[in-house]
C-alpha positions as a printed Julia matrix, in Angstrom:
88×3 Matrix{Float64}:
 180.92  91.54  268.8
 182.76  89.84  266.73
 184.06  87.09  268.22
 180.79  86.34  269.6
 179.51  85.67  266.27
 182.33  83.71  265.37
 182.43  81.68  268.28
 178.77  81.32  268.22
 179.11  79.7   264.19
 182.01  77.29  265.47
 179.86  76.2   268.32
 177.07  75.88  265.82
 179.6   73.43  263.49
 181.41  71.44  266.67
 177.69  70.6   268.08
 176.39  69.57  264.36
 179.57  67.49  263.98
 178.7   65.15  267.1
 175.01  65.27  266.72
 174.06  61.33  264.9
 172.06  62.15  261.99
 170.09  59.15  261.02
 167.06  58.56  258.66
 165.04  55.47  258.29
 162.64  55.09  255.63
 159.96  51.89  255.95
 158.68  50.35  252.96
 155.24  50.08  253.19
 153.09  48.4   250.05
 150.16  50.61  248.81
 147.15  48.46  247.69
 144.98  49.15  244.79
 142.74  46.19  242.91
 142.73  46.3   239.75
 140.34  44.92  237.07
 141.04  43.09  233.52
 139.33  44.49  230.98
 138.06  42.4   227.93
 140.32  41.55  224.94
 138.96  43.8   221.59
 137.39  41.64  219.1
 137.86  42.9   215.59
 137.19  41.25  211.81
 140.02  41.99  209.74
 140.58  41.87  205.72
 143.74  41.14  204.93
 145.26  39.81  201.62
 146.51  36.03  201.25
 150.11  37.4   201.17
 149.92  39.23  204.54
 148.22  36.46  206.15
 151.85  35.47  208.09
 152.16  38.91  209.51
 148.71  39.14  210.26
 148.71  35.85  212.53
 152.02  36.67  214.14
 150.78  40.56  214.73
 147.45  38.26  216.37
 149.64  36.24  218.47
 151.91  39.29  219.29
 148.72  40.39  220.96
 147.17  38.01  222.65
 150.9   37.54  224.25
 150.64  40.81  225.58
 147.46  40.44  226.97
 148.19  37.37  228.67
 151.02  39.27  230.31
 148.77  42.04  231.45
 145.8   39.34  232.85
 148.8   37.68  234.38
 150.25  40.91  235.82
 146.73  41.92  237.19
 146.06  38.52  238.71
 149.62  38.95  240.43
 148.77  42.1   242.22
 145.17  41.19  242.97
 146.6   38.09  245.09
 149.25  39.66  246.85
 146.34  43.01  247.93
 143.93  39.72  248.87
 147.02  38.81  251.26
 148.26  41.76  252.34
 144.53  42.57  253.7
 144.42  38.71  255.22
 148.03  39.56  256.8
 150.05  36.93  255.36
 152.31  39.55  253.95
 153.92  42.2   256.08
């Protein structure tokens, strides 16, 4: 009984050993549209000495929003040609 069992577990490891063990993964893009949203509007106070930081917090802003519109208009051309199958 014995060596049944152990000749059935090396069997088991000499056929796993010459078996090719291969996995392929293909990308695929997923598609989702996005939308921009507006840019908040707000009316600030802000004291003559803090008007610097104030502008350059502004402009800090509007930076990153022209990132994200910039982002969003990426990904909305490349769904527009993935459906039109320019991209594969």
């Amino acid at each position: 009984m014995r060596i049944k069992i152990v000749m059935m577990i090396f069997l088991s490891f000499l056929f796993s050993a010459c078996v090719k063990k291969e996995v392929v993964f293909e990308d695929k893009l997923v598609c989702s549209e996005q939308i921009k949203i507006d840019r908040p509007k707000a009316d600030l106070r802000v004291k003559k000495a803090d008007i610097n930081i104030a502008l350059a917090f502004k402009e800090a802003l509007n930076s990153s929003f022209d990132f994200y519109e910039n982002q969003v208009n990426q990904n909305n051309k490349l769904c527009k040609d993935i459906k039109n199958d320019n991209i594969k």
